[in-house]
N, CA, C and O atoms as a GROMACS GRO file, in nm:
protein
  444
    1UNK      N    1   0.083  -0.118   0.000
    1UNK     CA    2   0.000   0.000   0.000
    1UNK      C    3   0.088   0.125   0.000
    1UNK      O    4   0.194   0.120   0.063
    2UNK      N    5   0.057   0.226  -0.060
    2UNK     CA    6   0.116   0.372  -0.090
    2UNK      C    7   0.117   0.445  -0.011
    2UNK      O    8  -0.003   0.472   0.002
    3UNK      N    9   0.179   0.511   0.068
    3UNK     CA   10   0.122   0.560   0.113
    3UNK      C   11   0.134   0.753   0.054
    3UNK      O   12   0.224   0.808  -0.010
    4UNK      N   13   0.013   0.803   0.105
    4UNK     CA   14   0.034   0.958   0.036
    4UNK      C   15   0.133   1.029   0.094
    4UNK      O   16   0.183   0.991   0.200
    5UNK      N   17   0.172   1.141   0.030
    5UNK     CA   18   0.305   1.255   0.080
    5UNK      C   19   0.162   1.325   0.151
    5UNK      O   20   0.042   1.304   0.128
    6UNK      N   21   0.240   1.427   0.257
    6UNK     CA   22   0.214   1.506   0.318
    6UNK      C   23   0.098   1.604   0.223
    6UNK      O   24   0.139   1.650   0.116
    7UNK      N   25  -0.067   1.638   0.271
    7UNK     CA   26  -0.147   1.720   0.215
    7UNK      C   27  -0.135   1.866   0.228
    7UNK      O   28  -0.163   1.904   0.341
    8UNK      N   29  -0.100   1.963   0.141
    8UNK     CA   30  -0.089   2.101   0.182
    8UNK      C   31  -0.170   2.150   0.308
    8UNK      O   32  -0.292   2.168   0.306
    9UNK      N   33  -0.098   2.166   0.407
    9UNK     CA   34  -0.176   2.316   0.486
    9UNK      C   35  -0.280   2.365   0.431
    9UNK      O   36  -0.269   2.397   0.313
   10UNK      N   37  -0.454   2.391   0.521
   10UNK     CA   38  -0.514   2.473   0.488
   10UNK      C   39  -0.612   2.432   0.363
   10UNK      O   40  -0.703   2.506   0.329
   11UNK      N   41  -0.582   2.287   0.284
   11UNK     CA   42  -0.640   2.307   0.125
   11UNK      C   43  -0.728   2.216   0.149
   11UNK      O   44  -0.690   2.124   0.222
   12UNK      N   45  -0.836   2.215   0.108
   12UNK     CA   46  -0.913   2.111   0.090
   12UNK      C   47  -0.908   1.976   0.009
   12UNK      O   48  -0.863   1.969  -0.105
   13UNK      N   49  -0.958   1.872   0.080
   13UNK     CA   50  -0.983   1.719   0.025
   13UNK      C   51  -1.023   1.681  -0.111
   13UNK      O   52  -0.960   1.630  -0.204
   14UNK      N   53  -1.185   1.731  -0.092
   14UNK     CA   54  -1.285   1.714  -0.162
   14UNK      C   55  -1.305   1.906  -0.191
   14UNK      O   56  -1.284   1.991  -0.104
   15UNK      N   57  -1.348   1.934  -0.333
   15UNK     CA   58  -1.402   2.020  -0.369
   15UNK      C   59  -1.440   2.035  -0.508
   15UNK      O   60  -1.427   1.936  -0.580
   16UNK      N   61  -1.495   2.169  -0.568
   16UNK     CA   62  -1.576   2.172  -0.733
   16UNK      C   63  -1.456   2.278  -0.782
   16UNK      O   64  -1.388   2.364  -0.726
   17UNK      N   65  -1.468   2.231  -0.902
   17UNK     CA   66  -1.359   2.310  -0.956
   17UNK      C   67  -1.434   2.313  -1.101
   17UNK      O   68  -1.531   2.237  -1.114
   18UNK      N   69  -1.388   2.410  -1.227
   18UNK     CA   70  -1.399   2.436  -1.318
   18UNK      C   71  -1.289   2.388  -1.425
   18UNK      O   72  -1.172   2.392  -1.386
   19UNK      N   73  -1.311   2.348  -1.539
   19UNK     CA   74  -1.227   2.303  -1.617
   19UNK      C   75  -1.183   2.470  -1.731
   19UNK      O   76  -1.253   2.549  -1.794
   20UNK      N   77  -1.074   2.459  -1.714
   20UNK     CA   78  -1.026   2.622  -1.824
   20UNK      C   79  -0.940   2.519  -1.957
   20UNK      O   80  -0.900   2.403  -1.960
   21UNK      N   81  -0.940   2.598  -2.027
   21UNK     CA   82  -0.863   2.586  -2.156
   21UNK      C   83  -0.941   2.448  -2.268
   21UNK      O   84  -0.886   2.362  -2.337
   22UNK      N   85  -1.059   2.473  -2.248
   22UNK     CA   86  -1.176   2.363  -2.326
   22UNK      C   87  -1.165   2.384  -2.452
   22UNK      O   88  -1.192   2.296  -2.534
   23UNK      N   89  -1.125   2.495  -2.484
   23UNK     CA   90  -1.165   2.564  -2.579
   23UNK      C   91  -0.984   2.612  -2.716
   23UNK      O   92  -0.983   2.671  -2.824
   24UNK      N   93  -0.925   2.581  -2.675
   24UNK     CA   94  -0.771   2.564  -2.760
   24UNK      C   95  -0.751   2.415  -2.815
   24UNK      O   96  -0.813   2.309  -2.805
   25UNK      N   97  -0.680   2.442  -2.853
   25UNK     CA   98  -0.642   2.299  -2.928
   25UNK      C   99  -0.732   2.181  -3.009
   25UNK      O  100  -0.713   2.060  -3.014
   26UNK      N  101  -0.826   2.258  -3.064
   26UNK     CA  102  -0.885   2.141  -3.100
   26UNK      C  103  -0.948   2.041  -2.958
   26UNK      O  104  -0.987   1.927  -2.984
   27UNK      N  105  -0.954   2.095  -2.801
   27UNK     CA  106  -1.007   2.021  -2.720
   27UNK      C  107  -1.113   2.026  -2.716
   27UNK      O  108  -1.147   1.947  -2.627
   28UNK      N  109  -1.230   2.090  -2.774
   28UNK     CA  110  -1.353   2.169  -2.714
   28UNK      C  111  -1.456   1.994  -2.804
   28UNK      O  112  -1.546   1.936  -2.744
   29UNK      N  113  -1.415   1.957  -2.923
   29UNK     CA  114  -1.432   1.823  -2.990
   29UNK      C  115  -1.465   1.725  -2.909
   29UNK      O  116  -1.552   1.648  -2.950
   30UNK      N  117  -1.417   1.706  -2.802
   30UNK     CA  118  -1.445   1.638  -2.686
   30UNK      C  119  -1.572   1.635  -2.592
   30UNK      O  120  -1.635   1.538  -2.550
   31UNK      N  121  -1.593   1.795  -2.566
   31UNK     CA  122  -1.725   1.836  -2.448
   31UNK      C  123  -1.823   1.732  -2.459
   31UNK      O  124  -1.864   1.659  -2.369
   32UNK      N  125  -1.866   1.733  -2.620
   32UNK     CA  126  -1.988   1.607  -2.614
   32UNK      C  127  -2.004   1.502  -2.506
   32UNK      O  128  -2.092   1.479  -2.423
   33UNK      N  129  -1.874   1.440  -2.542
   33UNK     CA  130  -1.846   1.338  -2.498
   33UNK      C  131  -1.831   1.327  -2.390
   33UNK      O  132  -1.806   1.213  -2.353
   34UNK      N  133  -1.840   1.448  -2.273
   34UNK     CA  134  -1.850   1.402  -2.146
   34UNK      C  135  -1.988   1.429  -2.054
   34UNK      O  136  -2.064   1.523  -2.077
   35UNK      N  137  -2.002   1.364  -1.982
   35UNK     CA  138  -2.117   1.384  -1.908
   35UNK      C  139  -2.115   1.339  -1.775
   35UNK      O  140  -2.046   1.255  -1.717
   36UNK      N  141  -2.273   1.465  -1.712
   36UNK     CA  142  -2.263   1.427  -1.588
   36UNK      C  143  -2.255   1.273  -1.550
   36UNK      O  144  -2.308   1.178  -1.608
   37UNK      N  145  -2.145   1.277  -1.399
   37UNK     CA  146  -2.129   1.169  -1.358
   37UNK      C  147  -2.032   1.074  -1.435
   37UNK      O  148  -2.050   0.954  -1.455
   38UNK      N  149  -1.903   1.164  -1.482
   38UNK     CA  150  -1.864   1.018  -1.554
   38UNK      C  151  -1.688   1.077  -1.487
   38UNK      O  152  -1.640   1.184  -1.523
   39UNK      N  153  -1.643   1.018  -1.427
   39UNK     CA  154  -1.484   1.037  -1.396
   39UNK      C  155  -1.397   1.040  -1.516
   39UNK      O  156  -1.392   0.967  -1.615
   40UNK      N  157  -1.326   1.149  -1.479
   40UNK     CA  158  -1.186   1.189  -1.584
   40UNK      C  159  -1.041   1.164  -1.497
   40UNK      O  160  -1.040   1.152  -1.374
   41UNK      N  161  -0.954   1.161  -1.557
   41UNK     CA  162  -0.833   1.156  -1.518
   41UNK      C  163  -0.766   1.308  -1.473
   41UNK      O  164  -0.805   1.412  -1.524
   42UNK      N  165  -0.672   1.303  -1.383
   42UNK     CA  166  -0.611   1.409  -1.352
   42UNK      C  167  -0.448   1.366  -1.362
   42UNK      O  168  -0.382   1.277  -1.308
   43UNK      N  169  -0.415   1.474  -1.457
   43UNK     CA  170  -0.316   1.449  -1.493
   43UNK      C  171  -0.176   1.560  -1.417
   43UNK      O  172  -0.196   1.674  -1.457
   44UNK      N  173  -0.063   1.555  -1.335
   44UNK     CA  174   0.001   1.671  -1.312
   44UNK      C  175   0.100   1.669  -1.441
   44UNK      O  176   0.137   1.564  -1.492
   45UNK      N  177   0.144   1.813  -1.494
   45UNK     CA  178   0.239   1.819  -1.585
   45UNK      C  179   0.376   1.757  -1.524
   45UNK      O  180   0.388   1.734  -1.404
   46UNK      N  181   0.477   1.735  -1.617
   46UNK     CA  182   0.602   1.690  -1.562
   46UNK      C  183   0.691   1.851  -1.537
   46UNK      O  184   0.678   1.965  -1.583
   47UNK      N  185   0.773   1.792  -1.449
   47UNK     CA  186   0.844   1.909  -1.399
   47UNK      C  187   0.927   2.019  -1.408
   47UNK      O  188   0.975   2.102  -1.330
   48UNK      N  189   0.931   1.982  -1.601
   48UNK     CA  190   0.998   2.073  -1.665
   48UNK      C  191   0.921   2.190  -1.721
   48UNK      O  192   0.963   2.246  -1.822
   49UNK      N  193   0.840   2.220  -1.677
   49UNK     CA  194   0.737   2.295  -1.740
   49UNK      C  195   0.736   2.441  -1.678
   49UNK      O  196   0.735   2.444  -1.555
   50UNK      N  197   0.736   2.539  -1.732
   50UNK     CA  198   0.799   2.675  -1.676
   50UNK      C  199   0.667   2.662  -1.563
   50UNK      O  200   0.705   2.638  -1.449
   51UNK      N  201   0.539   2.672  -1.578
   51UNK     CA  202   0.414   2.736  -1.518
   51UNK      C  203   0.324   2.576  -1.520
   51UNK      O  204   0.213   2.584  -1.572
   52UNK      N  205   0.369   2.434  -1.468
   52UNK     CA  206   0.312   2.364  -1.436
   52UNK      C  207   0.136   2.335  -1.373
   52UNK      O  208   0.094   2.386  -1.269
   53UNK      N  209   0.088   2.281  -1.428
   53UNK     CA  210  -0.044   2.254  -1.426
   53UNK      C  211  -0.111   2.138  -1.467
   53UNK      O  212  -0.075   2.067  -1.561
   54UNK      N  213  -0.237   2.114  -1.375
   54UNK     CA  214  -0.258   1.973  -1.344
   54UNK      C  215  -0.398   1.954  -1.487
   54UNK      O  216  -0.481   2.045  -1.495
   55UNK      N  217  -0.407   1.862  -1.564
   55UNK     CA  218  -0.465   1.828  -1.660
   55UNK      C  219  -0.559   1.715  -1.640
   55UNK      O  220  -0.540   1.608  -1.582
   56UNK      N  221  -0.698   1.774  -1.719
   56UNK     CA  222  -0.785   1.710  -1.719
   56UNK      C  223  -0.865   1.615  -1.805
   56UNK      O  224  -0.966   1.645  -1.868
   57UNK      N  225  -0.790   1.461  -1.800
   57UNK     CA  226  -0.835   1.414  -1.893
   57UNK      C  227  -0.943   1.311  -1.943
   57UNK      O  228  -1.042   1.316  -1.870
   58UNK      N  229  -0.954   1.232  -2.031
   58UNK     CA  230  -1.100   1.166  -2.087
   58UNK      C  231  -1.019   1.043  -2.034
   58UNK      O  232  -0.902   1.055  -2.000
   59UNK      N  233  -1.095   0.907  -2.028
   59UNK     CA  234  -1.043   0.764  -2.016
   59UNK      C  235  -0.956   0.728  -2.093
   59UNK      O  236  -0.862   0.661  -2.050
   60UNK      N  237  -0.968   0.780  -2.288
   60UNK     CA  238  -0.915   0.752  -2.397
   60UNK      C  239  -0.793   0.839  -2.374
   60UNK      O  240  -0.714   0.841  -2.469
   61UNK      N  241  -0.748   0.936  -2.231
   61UNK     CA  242  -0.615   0.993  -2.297
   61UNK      C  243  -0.621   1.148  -2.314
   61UNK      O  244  -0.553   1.234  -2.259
   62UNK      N  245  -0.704   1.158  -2.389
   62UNK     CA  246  -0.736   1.298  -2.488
   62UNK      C  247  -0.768   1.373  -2.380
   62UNK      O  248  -0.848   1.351  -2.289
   63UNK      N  249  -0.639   1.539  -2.421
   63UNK     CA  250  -0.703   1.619  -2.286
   63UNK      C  251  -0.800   1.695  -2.269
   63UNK      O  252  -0.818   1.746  -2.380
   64UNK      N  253  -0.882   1.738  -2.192
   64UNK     CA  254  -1.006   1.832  -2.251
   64UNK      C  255  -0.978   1.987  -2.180
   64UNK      O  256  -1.048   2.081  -2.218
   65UNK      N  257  -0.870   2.010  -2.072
   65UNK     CA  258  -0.840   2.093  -2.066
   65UNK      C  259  -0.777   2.113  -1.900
   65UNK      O  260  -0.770   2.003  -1.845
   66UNK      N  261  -0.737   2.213  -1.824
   66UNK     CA  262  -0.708   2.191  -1.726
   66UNK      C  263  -0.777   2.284  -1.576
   66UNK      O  264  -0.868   2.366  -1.583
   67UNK      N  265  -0.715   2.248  -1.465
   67UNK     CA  266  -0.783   2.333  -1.354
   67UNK      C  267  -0.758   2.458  -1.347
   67UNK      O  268  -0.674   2.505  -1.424
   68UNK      N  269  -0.806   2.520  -1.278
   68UNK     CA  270  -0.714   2.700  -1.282
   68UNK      C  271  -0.599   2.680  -1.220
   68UNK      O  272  -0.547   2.587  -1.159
   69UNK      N  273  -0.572   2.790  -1.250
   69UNK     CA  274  -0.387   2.827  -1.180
   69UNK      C  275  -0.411   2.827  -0.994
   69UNK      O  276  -0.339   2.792  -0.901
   70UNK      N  277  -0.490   2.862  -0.999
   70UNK     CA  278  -0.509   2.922  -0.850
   70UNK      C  279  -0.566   2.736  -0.742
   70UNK      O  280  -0.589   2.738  -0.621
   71UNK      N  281  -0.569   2.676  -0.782
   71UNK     CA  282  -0.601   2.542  -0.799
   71UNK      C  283  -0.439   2.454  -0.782
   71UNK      O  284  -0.388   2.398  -0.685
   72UNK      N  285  -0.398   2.472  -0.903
   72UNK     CA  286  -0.282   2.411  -0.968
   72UNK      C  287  -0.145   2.387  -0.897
   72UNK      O  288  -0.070   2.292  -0.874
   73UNK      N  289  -0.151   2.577  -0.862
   73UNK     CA  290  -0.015   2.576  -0.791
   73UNK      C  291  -0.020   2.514  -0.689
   73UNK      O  292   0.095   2.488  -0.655
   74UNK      N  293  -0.126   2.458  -0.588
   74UNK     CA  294  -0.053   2.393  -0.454
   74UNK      C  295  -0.144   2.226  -0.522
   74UNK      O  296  -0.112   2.139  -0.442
   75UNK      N  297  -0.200   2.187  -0.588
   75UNK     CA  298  -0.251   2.089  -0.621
   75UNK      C  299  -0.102   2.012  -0.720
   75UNK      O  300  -0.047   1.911  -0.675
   76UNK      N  301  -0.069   2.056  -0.808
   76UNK     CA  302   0.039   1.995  -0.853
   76UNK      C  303   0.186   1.948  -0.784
   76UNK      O  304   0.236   1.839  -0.811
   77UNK      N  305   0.240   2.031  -0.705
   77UNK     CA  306   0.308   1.934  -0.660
   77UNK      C  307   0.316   1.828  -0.572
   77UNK      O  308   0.409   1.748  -0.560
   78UNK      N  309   0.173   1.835  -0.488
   78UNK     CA  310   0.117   1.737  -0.420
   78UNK      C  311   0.097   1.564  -0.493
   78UNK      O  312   0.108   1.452  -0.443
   79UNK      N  313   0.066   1.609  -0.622
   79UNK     CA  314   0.036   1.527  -0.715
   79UNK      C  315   0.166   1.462  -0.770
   79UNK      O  316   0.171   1.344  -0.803
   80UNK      N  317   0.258   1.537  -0.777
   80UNK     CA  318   0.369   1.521  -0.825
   80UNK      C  319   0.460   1.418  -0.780
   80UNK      O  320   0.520   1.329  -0.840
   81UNK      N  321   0.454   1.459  -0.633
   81UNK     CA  322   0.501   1.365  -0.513
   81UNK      C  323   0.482   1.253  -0.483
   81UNK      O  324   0.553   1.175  -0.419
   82UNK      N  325   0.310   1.230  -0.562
   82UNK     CA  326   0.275   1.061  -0.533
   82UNK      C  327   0.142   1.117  -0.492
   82UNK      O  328   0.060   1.026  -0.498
   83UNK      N  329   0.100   1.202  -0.463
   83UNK     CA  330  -0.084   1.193  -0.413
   83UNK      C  331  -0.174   1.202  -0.558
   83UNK      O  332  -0.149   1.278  -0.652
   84UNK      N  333  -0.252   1.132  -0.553
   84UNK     CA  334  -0.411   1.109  -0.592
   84UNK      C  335  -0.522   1.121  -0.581
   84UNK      O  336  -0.599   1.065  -0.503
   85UNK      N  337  -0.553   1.245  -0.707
   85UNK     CA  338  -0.670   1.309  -0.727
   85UNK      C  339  -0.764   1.234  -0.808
   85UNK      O  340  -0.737   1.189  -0.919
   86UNK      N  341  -0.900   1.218  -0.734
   86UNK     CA  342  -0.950   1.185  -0.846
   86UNK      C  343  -1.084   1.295  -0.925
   86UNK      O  344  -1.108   1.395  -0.857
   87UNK      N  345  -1.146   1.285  -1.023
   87UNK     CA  346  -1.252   1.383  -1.046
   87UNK      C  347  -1.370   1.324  -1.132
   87UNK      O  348  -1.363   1.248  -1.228
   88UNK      N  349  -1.447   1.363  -1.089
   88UNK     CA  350  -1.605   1.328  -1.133
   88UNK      C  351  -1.678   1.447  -1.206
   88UNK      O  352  -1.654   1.562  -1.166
   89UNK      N  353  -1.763   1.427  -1.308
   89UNK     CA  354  -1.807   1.572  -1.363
   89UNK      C  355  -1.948   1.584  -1.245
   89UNK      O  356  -2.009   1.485  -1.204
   90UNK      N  357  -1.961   1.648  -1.229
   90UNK     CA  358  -2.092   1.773  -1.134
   90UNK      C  359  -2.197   1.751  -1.231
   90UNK      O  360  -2.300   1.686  -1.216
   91UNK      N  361  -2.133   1.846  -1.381
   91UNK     CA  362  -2.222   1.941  -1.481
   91UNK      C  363  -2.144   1.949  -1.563
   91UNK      O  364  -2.024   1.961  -1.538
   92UNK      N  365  -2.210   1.943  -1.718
   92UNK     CA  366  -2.171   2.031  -1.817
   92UNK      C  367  -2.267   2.083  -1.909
   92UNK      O  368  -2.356   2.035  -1.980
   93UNK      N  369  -2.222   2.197  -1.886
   93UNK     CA  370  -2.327   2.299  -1.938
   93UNK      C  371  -2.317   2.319  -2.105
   93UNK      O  372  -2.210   2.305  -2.165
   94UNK      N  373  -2.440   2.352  -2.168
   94UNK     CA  374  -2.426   2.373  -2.344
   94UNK      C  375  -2.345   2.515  -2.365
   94UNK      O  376  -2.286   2.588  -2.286
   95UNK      N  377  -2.366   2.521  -2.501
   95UNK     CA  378  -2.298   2.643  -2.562
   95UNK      C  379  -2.299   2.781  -2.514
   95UNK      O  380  -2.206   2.861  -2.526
   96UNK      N  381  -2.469   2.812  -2.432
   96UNK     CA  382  -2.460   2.915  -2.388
   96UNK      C  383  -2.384   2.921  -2.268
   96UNK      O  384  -2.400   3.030  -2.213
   97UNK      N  385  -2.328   2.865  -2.222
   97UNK     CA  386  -2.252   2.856  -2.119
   97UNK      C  387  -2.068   2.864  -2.132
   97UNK      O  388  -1.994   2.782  -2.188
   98UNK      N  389  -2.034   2.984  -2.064
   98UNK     CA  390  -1.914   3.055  -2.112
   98UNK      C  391  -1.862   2.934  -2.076
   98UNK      O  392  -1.909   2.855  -1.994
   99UNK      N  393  -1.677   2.914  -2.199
   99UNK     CA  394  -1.614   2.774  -2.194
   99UNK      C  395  -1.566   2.732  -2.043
   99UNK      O  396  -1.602   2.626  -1.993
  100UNK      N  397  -1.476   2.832  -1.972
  100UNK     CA  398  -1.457   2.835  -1.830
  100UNK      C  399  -1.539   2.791  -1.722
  100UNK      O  400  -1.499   2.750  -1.613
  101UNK      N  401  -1.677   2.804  -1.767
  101UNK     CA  402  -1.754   2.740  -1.667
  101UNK      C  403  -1.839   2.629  -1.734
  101UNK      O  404  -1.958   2.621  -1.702
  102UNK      N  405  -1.801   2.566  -1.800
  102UNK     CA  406  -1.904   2.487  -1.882
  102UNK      C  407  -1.892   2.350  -1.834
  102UNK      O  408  -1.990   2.278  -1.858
  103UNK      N  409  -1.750   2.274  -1.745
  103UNK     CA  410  -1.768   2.159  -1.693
  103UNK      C  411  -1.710   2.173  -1.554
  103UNK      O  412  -1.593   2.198  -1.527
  104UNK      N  413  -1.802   2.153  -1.475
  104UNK     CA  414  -1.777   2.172  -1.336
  104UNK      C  415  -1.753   2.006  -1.256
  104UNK      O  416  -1.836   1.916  -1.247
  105UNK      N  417  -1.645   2.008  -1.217
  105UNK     CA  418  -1.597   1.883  -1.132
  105UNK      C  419  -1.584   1.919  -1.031
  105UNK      O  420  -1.551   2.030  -0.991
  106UNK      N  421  -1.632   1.745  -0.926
  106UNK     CA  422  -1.576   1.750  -0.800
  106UNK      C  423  -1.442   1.670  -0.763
  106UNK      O  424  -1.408   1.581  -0.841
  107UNK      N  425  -1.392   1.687  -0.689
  107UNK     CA  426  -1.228   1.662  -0.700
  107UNK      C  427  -1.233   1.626  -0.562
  107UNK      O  428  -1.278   1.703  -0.477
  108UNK      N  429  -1.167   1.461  -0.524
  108UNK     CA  430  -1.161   1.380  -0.398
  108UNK      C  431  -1.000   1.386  -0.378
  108UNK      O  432  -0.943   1.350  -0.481
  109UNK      N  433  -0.925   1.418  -0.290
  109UNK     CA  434  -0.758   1.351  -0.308
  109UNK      C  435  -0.804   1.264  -0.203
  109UNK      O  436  -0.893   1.284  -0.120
  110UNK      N  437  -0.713   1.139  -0.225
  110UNK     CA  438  -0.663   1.037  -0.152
  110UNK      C  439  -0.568   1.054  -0.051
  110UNK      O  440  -0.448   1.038  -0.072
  111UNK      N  441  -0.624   1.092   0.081
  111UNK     CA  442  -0.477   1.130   0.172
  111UNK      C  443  -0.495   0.999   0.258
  111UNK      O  444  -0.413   0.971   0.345
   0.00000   0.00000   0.00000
């Protein structure tokens, strides 16, 4: 059994978060395809990355976009270290719904 690294000071377990960047890369192709209630992967970037951030992805791989920065910075290196996030979609909202807020997850870590 694994055990987890140390949980940041102060941050929460369980919480809802918003998915940003849906909408670049050719990711937005994807939205269909997800729906309430269906778990995605959380991915942390590797460590070479100037402005590191934790990624949100489909079962197949494909990313659909990531958490905010404000999220990221103490969530990624937690992740980095060996802890495990997992995320479930809440909601995803249609077109009229600005891209930033259009898939809302809840987010469990494993401490």
């Amino acid at each position: 059994m694994q055990i987890a690294p140390p949980f940041p000071d102060g941050r929460p377990t369980c919480f809802r978060s918003t998915v940003h960047g849906t909408i670049f890369a050719g990711r937005d192709r994807y939205i269909d395809a997800v729906k309430d209630g269906d778990m995605l992967q959380l991915i942390a970037d590797p460590p070479v990355q100037t402005e590191p951030e934790v990624w949100v992805h489909l079962d197949s791989g494909d990313p659909i976009g990531h958490l905010p920065a404000e999220i990221g910075c103490w969530l990624w290196p937690w992740m980095l270290s060996g802890g495990v996030a997992e995320a479930r979609v809440l909601r995803v909202g249609g077109a009229e719904v600005p891209s930033w807020r259009r898939i809302v997850l809840e987010i469990v870590c494993r401490i």
